[in-house]
C-alpha positions as MATLAB code, in Angstrom:
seq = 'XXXXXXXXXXXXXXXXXXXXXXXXXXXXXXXXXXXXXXXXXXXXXXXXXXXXXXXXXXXXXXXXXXXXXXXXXXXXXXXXXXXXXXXXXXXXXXXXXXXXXXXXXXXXXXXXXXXXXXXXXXXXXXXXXXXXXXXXXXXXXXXXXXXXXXXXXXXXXXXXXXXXXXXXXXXXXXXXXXXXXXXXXXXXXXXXXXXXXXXXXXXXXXXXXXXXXXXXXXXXXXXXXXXXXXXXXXXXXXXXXXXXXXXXXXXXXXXXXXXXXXXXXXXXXXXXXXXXXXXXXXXXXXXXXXXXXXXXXXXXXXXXXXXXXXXXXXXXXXXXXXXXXXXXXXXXXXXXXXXXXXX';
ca = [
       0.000    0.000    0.000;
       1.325    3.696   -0.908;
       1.317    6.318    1.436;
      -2.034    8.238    1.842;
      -1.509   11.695    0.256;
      -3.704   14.200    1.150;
      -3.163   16.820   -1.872;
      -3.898   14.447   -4.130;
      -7.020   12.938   -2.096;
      -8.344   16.968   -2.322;
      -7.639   16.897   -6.035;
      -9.706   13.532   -6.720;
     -12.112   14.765   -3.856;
     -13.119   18.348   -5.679;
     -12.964   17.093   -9.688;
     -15.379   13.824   -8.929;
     -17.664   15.625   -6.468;
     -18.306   17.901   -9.068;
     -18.587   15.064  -11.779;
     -22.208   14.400  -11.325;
     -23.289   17.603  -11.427;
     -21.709   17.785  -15.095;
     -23.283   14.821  -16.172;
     -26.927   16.266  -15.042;
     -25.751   19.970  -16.219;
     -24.704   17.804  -19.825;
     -28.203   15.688  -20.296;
     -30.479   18.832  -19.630;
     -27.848   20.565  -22.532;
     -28.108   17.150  -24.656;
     -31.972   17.625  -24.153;
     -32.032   20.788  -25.237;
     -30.345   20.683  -28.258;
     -31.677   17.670  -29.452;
     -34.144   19.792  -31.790;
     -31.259   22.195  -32.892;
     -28.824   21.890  -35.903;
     -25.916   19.725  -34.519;
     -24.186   22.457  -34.414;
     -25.316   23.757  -31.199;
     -24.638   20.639  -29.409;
     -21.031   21.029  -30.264;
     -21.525   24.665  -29.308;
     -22.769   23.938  -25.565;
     -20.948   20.903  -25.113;
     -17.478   22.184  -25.750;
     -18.364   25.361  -23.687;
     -19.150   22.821  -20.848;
     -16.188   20.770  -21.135;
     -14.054   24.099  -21.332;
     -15.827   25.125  -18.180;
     -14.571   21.637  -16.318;
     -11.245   22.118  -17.233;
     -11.198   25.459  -15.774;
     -12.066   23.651  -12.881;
      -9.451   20.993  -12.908;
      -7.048   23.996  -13.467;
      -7.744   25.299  -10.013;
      -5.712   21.926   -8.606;
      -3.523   20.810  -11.402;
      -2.549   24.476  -11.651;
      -2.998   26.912   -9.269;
      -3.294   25.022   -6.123;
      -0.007   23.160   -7.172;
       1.916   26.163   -8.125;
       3.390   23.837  -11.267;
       4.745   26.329  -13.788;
       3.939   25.441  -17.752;
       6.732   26.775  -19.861;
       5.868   26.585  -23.695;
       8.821   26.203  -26.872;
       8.520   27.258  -30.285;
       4.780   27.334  -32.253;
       2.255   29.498  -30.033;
      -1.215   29.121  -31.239;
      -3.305   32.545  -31.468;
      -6.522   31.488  -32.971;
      -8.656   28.008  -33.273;
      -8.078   25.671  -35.882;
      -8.388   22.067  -36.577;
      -5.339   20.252  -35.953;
      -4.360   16.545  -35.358;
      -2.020   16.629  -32.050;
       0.635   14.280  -31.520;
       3.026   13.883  -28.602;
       5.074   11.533  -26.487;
       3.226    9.679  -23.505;
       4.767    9.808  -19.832;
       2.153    9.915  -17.695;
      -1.625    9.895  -15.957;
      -2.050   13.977  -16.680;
      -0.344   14.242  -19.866;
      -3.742   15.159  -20.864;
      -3.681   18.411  -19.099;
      -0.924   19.475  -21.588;
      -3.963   20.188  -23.434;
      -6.540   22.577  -21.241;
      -2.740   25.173  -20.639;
      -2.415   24.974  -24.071;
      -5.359   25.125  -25.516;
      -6.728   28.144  -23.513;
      -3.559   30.224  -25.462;
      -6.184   29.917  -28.312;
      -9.436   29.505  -27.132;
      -9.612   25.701  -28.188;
     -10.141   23.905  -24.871;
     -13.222   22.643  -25.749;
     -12.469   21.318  -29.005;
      -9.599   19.147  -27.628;
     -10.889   14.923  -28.013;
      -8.326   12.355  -27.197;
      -7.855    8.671  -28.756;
      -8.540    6.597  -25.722;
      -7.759    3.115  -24.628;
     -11.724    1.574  -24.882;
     -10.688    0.254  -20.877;
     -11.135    3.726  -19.875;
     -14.956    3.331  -21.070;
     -15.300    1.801  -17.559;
     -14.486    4.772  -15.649;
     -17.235    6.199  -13.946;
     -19.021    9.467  -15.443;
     -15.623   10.453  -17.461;
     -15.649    6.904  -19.950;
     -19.088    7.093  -21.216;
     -19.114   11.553  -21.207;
     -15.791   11.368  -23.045;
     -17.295    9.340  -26.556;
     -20.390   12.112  -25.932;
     -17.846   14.812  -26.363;
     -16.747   13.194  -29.293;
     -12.865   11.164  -28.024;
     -12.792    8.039  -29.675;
     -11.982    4.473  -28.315;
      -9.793    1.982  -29.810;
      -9.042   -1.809  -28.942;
      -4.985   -3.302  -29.903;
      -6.356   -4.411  -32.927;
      -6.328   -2.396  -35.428;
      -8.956   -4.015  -37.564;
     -11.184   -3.266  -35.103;
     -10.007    0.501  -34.808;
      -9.721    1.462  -38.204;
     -13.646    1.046  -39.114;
     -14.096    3.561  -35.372;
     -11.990    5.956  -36.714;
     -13.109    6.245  -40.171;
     -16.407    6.407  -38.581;
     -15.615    8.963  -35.818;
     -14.093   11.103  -38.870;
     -16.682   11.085  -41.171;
     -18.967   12.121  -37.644;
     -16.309   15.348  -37.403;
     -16.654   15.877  -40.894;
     -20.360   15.443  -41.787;
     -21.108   17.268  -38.808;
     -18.373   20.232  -38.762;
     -17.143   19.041  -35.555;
     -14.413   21.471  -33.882;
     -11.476   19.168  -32.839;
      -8.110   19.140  -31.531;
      -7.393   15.453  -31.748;
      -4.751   14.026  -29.765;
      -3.209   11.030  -30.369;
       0.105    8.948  -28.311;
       1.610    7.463  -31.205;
       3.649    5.264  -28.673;
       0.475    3.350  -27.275;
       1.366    3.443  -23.729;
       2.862    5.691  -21.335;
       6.867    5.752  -21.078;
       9.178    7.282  -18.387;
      12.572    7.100  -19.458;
      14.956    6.209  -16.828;
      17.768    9.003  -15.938;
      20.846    7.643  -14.713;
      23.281    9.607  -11.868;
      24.483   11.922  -14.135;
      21.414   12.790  -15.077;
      21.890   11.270  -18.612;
      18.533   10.076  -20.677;
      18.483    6.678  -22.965;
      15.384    5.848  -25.067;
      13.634    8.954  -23.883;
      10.654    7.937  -26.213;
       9.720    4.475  -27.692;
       9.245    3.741  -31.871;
       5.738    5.216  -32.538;
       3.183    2.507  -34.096;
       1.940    4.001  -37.301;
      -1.210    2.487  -38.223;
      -3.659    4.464  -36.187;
      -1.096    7.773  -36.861;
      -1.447    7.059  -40.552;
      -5.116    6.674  -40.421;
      -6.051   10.295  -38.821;
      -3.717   11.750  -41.084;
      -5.855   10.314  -44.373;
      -8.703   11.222  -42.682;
      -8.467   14.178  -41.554;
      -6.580   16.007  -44.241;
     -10.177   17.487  -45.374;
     -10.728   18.565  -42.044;
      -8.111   19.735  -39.929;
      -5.701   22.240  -41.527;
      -2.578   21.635  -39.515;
      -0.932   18.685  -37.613;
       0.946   19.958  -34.051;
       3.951   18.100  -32.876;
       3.832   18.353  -29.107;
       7.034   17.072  -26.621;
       6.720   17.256  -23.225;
       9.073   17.376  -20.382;
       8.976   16.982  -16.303;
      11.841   18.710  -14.432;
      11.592   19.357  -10.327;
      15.308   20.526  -10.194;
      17.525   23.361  -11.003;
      19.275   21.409  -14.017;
      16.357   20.662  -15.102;
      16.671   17.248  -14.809;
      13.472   14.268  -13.305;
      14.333   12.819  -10.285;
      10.902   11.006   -9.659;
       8.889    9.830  -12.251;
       5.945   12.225  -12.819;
       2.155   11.764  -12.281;
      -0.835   12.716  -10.116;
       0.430   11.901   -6.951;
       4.163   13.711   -7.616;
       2.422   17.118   -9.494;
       0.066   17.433   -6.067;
       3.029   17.171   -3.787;
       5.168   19.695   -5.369;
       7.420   17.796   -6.532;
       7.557   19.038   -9.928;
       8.622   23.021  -10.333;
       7.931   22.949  -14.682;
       6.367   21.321  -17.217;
       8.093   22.256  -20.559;
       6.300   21.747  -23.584;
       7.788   21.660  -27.258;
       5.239   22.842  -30.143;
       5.977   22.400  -33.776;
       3.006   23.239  -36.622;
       3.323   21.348  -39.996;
       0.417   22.356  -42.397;
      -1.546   19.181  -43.354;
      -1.661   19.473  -46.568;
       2.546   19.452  -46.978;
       2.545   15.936  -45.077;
       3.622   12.868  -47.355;
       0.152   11.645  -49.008;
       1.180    7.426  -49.294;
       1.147    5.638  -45.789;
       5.092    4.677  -46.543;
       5.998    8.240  -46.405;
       3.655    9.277  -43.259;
       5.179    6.460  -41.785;
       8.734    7.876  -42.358;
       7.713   11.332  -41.660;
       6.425    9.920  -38.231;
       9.460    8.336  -37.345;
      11.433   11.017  -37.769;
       9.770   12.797  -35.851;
      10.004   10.750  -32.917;
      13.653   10.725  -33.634;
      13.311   14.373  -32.926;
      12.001   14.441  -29.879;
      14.662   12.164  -28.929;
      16.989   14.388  -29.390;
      15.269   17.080  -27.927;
      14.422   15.049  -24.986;
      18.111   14.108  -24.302;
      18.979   17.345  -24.852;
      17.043   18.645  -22.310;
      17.582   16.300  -19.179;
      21.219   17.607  -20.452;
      20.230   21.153  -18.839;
      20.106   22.774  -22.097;
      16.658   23.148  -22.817;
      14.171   22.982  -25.398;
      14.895   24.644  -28.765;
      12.949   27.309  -30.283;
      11.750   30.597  -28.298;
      10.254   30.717  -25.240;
       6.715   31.436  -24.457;
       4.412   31.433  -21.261;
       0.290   30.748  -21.366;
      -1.766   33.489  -19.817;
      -2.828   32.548  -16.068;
      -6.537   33.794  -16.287;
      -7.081   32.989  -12.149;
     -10.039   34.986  -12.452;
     -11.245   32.661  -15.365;
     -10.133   29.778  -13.389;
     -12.050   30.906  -10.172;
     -14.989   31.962  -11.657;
     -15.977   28.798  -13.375;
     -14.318   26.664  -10.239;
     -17.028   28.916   -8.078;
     -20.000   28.047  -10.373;
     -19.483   23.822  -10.458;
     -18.646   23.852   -6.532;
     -21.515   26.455   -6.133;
     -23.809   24.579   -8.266;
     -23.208   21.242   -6.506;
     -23.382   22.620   -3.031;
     -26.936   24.306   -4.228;
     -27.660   20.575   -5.133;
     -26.289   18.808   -1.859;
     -29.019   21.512    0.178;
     -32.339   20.358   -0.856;
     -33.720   16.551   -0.218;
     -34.426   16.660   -4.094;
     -31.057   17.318   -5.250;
     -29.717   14.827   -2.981;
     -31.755   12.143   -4.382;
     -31.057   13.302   -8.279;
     -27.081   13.248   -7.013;
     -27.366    9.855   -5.539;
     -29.252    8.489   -8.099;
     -26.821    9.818  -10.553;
     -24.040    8.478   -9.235;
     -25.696    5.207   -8.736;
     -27.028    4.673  -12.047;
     -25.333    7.107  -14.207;
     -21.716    6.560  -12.450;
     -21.768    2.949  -10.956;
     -24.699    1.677  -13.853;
     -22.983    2.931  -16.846;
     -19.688    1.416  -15.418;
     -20.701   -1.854  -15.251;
     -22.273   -1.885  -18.222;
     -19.361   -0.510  -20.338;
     -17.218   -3.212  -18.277;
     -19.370   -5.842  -19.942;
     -19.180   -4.649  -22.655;
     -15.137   -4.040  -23.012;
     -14.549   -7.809  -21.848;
     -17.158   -9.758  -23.718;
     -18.929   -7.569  -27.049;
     -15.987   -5.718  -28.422;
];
């Protein structure tokens, strides 16, 4: 058993509390627009989402003190883009709502999932309503959901920021006493990579190449491998993050050639990686993300107002319970059936 840590017990604490209040917030919304143009459902729903991860930012951000320190391409305005980036660990993801709010695209960001995380309570089954798509290790399987999840962002001029970990799982590569990195990042798999590219070539305008890098000492260098647990307890000062744009249209157009172009880039980041746990940095200028703590606690005040309001009345208790018992623990169970024995 780990040691009990109480910053990150807040953190889980305040984001699930919250959770289903989202969830009832997000049907009355799906309700509502179910007689509009889709349009407006994307509308709502990514303001919502965008809202929530103001939310989150009030732990992973502000109550952590954890300074995000950006390298090279700054985005200024929203666009469709296909993100890729190396995977270390559990809040990667959060990458995403720092840099995202640089451009107002927050809520168009939708992840490729492992279809396990449809089992986690509220978050799996919200997260394919917000328009992330799950995939199984088998690609035969995968490449008729994302053809079909594309021609959904397509036919329905969905807003996205898709990110993608071309690696397939997380990796922490190991530092050694000097402080020297080997096989920072692992060889990316290309089918699924290849796939969004073809796919999305009519529909995003621009691929982003994203590296990201822990450091929690002076030389910049990892000495604990990073996660929830190590972000809550301080013991991470930065998160740097690398950002190259490539227009989509100038990418190779046979898979051979996306394949290659992939690869390099993951010998990149290599580079870069090694490079960096050297103490010398990230290339490219240096820019910082706008901390909007008003923005933050404004919508953080409106979710914990909103589910204290709910928590006061016998009638909100009983719509929270029986959320979480049939929307949370229901939904679960369900989408652990059917992970293990339809898909």
């Amino acid at each position: 058993m780990g040691r009990f840590n109480p910053h990150s017990a807040l953190a889980y604490t305040g984001i699930v509390a919250v959770a289903p209040v989202y969830s009832m917030v997000w049907a009355v919304a799906k309700g509502i627009t179910l007689i509009l143009p889709k349009k407006y459902y994307w509308q709502l729903d990514g303001w919502l989402y965008s809202s929530y991860q103001s939310y989150i930012r009030l732990y992973f951000e502000v109550y952590t003190g954890v300074k995000f320190v950006f390298h090279g391409f700054e985005p200024k305005e929203a666009e469709n883009a296909l993100c890729i980036m190396n995977h270390q660990c559990t809040t990667d993801w959060f990458v995403f709502d720092i840099l995202g709010s640089a451009a107002n695209a927050v809520g168009r960001v939708r992840f490729v999932l492992k279809s396990k995380l449809r089992m986690l309570p509220f978050y799996g089954w919200y997260f394919e309503q917000h328009g992330c798509v799950y995939v199984t290790k088998s690609f035969k399987k995968d490449e008729r959901l994302l053809e079909n999840a594309f021609q959904k962002f397509y036919r329905e001029n969905i807003p996205v920021w898709l990110v993608i970990y071309p690696e397939g799982t997380r990796h922490v590569p190991a530092l050694d006493d000097d402080g020297q990195v080997s096989n920072a990042v692992l060889t990316p798999k290309h089918k699924g990579f290849v796939s969004c590219v073809q796919n999305l070539r009519n529909h995003a305008a621009a691929l982003y190449d994203i590296t990201v890098a822990y450091t929690c000492d002076q030389n910049g260098r990892r000495v604990h491998d990073p996660c929830m647990e190590t972000m809550m307890e301080d013991k991470y000062t930065e998160i740097h993050v690398h950002v190259k744009r490539y227009e989509m249209s100038n990418l190779p157009q046979d898979a051979g050639g996306l394949t290659s172009w992939l690869h390099s880039r993951f010998d990149e980041k290599e580079k870069i990686l090694q490079s960096f746990h050297r103490g010398k940095g990230f290339p490219d200028n240096v820019w910082m993300a706008k901390q909007d703590r008003a923005h933050v606690f404004l919508h953080s005040a409106f979710w914990v107002g909103l589910t204290t309001l709910t928590l006061a009345t016998s009638t909100g208790r009983r719509l929270y319970k029986n959320t979480v018992l049939y929307g949370g623990v229901g939904i679960s169970i369900l989408s652990l059936f059917y992970v293990n024995y339809l898909e």
